[in-house]
KOLKOL-669197 format. One record per residue (C-alpha): residue number from 1; residue in three letters; x, y, z. Coordinates in pm, whole numbers, plus 50000, padded with zeros to 5 digits. Example, Ala and Ser with C-alpha at 12.3 -4.5 7.8 and 13.67 -1.06 7.14 Angstrom:
BEGIN
ATOM, nr, rest, x, y, z
ATOM, 1, ala, 51230, 49550, 50780 $
ATOM, 2, ser, 51367, 49894, 50714 $
END
This chain:
BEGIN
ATOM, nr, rest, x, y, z
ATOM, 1, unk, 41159, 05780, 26544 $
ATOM, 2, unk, 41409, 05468, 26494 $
ATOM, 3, unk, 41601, 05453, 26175 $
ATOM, 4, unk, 41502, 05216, 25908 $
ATOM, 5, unk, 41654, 04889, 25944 $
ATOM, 6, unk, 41965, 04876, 25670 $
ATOM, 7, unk, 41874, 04538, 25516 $
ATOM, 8, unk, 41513, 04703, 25389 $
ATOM, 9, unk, 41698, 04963, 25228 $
ATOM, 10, unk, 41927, 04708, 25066 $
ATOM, 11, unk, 41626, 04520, 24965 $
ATOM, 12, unk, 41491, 04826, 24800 $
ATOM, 13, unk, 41749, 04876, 24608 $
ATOM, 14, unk, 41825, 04526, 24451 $
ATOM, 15, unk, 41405, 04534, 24387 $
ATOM, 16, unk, 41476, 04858, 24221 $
ATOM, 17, unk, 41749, 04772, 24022 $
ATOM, 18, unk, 41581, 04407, 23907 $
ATOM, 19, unk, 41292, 04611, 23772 $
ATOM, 20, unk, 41509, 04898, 23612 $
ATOM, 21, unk, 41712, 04601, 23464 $
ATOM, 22, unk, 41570, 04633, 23161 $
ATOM, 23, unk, 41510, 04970, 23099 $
ATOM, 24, unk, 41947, 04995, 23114 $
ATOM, 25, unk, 41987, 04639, 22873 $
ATOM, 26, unk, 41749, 04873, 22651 $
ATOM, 27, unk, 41966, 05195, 22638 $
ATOM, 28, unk, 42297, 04985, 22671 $
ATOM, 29, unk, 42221, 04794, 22371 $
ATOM, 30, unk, 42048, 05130, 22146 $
ATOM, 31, unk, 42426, 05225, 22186 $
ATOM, 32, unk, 42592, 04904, 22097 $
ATOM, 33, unk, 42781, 04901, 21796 $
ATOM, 34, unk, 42552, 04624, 21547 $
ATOM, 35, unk, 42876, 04421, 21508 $
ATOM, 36, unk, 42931, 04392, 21855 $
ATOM, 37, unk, 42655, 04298, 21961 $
ATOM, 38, unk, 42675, 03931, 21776 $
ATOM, 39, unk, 42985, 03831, 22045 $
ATOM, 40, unk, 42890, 03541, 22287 $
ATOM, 41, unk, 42969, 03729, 22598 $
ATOM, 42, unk, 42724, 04006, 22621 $
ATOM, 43, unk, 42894, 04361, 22717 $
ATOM, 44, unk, 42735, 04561, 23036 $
ATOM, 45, unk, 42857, 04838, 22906 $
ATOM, 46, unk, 42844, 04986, 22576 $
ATOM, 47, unk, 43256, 05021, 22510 $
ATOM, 48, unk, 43212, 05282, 22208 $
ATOM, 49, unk, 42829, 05405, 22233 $
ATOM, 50, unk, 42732, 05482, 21865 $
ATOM, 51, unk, 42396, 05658, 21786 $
ATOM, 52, unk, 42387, 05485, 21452 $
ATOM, 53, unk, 42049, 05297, 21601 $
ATOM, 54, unk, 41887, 05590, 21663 $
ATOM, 55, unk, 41984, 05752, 21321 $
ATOM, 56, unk, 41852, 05459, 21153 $
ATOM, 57, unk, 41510, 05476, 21443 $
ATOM, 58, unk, 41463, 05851, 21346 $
ATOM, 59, unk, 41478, 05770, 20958 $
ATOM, 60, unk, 41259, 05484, 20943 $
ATOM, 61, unk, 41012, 05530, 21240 $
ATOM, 62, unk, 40963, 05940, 21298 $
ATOM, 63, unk, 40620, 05824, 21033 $
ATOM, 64, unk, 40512, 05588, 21319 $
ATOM, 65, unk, 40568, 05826, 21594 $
ATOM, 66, unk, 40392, 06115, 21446 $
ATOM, 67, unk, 40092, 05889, 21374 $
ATOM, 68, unk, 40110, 05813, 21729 $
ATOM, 69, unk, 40135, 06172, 21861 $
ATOM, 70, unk, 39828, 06261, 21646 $
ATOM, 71, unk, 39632, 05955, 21817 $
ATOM, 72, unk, 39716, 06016, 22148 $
ATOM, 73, unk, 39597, 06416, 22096 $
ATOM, 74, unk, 39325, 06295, 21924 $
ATOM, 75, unk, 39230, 06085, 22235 $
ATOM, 76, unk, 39272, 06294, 22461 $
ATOM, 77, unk, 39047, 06581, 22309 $
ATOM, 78, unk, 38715, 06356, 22281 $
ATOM, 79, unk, 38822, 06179, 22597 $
ATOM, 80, unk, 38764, 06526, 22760 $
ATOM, 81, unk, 38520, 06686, 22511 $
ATOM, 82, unk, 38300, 06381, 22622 $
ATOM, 83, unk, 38361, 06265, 22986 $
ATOM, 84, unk, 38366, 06663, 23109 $
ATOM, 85, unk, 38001, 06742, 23025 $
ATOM, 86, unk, 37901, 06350, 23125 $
ATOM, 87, unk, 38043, 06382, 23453 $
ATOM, 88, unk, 37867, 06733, 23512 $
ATOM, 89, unk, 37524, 06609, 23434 $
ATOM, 90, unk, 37609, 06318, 23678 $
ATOM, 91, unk, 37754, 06482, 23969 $
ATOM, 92, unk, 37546, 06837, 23987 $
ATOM, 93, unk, 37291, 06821, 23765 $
ATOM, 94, unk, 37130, 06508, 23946 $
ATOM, 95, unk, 37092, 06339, 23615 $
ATOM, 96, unk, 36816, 06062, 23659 $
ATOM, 97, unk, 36987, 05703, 23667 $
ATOM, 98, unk, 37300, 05840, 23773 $
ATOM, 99, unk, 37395, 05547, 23980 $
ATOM, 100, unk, 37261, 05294, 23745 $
ATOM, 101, unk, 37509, 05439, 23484 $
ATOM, 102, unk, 37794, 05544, 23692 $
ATOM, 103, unk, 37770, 05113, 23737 $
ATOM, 104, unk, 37787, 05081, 23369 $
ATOM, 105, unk, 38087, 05259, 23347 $
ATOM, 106, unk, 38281, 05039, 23619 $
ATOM, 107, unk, 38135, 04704, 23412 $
ATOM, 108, unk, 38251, 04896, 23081 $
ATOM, 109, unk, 38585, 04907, 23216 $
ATOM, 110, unk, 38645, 04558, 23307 $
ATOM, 111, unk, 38544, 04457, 22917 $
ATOM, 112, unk, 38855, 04302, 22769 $
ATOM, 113, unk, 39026, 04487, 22501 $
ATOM, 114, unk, 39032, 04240, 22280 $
ATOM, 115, unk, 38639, 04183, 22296 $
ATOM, 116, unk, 38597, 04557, 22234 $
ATOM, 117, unk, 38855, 04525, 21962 $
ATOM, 118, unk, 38618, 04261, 21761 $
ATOM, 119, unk, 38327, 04450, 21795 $
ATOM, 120, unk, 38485, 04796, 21684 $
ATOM, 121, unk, 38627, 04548, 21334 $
ATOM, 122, unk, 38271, 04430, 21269 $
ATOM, 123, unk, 38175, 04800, 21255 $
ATOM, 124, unk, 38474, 04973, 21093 $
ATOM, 125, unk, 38379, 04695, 20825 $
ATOM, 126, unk, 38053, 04865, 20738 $
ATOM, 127, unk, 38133, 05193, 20802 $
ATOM, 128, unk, 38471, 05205, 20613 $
ATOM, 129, unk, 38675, 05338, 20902 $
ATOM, 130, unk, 38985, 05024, 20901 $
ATOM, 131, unk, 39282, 05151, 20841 $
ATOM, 132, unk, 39256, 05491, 20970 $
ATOM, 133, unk, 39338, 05716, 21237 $
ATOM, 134, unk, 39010, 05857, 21378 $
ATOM, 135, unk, 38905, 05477, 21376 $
ATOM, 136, unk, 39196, 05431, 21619 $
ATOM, 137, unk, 39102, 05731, 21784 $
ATOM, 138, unk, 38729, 05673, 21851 $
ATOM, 139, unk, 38856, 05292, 21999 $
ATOM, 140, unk, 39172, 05429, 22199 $
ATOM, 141, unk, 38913, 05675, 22385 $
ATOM, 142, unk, 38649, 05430, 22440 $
ATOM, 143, unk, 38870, 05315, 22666 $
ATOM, 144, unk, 38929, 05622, 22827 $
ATOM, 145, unk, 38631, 05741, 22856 $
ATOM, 146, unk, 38445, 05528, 23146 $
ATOM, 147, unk, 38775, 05606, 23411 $
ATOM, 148, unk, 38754, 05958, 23283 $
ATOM, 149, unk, 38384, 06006, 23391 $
ATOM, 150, unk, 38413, 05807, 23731 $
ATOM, 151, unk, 38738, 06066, 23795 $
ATOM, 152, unk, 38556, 06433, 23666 $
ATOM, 153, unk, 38205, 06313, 23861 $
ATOM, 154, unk, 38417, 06184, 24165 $
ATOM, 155, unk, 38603, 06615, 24186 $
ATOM, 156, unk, 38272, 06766, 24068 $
ATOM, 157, unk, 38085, 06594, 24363 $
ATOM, 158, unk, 38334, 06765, 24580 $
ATOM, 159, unk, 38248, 07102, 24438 $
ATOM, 160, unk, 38079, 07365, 24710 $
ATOM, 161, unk, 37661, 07368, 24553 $
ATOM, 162, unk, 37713, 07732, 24636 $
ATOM, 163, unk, 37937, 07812, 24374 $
ATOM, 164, unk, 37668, 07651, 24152 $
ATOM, 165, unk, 37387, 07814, 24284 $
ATOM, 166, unk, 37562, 08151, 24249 $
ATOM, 167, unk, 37614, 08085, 23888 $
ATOM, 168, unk, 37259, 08014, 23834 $
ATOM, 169, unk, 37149, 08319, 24015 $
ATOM, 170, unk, 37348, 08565, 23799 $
ATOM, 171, unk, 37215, 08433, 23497 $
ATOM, 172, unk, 37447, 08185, 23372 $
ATOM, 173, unk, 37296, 07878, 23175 $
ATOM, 174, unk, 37352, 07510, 23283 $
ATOM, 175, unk, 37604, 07526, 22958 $
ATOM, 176, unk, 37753, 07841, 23119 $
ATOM, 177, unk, 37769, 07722, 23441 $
ATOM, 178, unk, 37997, 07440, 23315 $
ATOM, 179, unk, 38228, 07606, 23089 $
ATOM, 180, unk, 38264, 07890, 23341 $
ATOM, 181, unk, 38249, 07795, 23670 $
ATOM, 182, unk, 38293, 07398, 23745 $
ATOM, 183, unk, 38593, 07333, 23408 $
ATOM, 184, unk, 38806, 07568, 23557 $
ATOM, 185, unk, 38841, 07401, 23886 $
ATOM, 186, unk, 38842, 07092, 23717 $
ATOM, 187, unk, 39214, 07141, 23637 $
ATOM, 188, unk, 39338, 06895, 23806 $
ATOM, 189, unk, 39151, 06621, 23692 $
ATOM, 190, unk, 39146, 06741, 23364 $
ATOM, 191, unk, 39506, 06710, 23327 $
ATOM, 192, unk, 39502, 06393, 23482 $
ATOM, 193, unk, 39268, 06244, 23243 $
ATOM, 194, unk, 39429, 06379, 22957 $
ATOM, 195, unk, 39776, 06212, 23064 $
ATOM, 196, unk, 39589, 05895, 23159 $
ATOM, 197, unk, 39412, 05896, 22802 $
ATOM, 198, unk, 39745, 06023, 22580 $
ATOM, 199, unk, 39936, 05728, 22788 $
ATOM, 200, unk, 39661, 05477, 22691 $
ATOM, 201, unk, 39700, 05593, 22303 $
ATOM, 202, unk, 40010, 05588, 22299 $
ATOM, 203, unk, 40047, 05255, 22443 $
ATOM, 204, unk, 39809, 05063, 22252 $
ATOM, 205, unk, 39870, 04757, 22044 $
ATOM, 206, unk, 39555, 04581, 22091 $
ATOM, 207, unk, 39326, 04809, 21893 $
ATOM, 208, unk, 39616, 04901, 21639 $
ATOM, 209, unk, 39715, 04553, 21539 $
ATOM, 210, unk, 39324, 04426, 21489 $
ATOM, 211, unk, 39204, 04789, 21321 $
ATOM, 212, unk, 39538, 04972, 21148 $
ATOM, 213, unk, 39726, 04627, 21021 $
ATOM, 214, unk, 39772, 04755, 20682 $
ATOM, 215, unk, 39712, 05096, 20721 $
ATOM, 216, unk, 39924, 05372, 20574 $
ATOM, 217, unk, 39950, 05526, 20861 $
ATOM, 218, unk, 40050, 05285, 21194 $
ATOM, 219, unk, 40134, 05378, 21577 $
ATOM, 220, unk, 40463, 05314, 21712 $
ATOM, 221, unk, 40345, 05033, 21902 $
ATOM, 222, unk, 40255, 04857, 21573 $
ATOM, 223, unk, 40559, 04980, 21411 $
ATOM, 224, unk, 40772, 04840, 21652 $
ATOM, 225, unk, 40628, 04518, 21621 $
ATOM, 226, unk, 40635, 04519, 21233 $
ATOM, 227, unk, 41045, 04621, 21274 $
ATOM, 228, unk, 41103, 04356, 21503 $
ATOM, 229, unk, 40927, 04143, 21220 $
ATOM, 230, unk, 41134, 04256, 20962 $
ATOM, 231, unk, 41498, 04342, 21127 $
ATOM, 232, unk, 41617, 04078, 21326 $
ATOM, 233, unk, 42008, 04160, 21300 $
ATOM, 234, unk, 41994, 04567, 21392 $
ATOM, 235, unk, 41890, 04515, 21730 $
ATOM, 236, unk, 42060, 04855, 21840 $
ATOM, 237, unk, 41800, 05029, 21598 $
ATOM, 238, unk, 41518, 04827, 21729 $
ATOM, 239, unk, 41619, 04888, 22107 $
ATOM, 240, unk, 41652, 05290, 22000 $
ATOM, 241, unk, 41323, 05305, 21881 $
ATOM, 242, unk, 41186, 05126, 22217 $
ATOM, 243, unk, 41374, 05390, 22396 $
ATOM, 244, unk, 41220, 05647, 22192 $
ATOM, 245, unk, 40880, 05554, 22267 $
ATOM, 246, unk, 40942, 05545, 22603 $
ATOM, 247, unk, 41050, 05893, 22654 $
ATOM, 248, unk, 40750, 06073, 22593 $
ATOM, 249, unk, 40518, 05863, 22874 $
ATOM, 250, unk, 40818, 05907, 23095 $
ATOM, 251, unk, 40890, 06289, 23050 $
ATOM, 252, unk, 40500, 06322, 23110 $
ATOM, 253, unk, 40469, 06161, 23401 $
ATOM, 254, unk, 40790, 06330, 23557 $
ATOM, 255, unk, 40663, 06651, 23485 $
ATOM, 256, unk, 40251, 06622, 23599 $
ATOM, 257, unk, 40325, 06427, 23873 $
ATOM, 258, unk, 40232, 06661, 24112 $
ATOM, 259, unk, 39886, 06752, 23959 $
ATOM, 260, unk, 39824, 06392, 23869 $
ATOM, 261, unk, 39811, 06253, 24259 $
ATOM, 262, unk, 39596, 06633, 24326 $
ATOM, 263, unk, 39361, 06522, 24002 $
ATOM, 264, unk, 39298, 06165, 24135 $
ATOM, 265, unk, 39278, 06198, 24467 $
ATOM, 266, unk, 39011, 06519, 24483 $
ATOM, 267, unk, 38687, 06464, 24633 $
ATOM, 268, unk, 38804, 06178, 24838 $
ATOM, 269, unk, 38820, 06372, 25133 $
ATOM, 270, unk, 38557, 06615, 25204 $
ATOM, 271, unk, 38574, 06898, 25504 $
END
């Protein structure tokens, strides 16, 4: 096997570092001192790192990020509490119209956001649910959903009819079947969808500016936005709270990695 060619690493690298760019101008200005940062020459380097934005981050937004964790749990329990039994009905119990909706879900996920977002305004309005967390909840996981079903019916396809049949023949109920047999394999997918749905709550601002402007309690998405709004000379705080929302969809990702390419890959190859 020849070695790589040396200029493709070097172009890896400066790609790499152009798209990491501003992750670093993000941490290297959460650590700026505010005075410094109103010199003309911008510093690289953060000369004396202070963690007086994140003091001020943790004071002023822990509200937003709680609201946020709450969401994104929230989301991920109907996510799975809906798309797990939806994708068994499709994929073993030979539900009829199976492929007619299994094509609804792909068209449901190629609806804009912001469509969905009018719709879900026009019936929080009626049904009182504007300004609230499960509101955001029930929206973030509509979302969810659809790529959650196509994912648990895309595994359970790949599951051997034998261990189903087996089931059946001991006794166990459709119900039991599921909760017994085919969930536990699903583990895999199931933690993929979860991340995939906590990532998506967590990351909204569509859904959170048009249905939680003025609630009481906001996401960190819309928090940030409403600091930016109303700081516009402690950009160290500002920059520390973008760093703190980014930590948690990082650490995730780092640490399910591994059963996040097993969850979305299953069932694509079958012996």
């Amino acid at each position: 096997m020849t070695d790589r060619p040396w200029w493709k690493t070097a172009l890896g690298v400066v790609f790499t570092a152009v798209m990491l760019f501003p992750v670093y101008w993000m941490v290297n200005v959460s650590l700026t001192d505010a005075s410094d940062l109103r010199r003309s020459s911008p510093s690289w380097f953060p000369a004396d790192p202070t963690f007086e934005g994140y003091t001020a981050a943790f004071s002023q937004q822990l509200p937003s990020l709680g609201t946020s964790l709450g969401i994104g749990l929230g989301c991920v329990a109907l996510t799975v509490a809906i798309a797990a039994p939806a994708a068994y009905a499709l994929a073993i119990l030979n539900l009829k119209g199976g492929r007619s909706l299994n094509f609804l879900l792909l068209v449901a996920q190629m609806i804009p956001a912001v469509v969905m977002a009018m719709g879900f305004y026009a019936i929080y309005v009626r049904l009182g649910l504007l300004n609230s967390v499960w509101g955001l909840i029930v929206a973030d996981s509509t979302v969810a959903v659809p790529f959650a079903v196509l994912l648990y019916s895309t595994f359970m396809a790949g599951i051997p009819r034998e261990l189903v049949h087996a089931a059946r023949m001991d006794g166990a109920s459709a119900w039991g079947t599921f909760t017994k047999v085919v969930l536990p394999l699903c583990r895999n997918s199931t933690l993929t969808v979860a991340l995939f749905a906590f990532l998506w709550a967590w990351s909204d601002f569509i859904f959170a500016s048009t249905l939680s402007r003025s609630g009481e309690y906001i996401p960190i998405t819309l928090g940030i936005y409403q600091y930016i709004g109303n700081n516009t000379t402690q950009w160290n705080a500002i920059m520390a709270t973008a760093v703190i929302a980014s930590l948690p969809a990082a650490i995730l990702l780092v640490v399910a990695q591994r059963y996040v390419a097993a969850g979305v890959t299953a069932g694509a190859v079958k012996d």
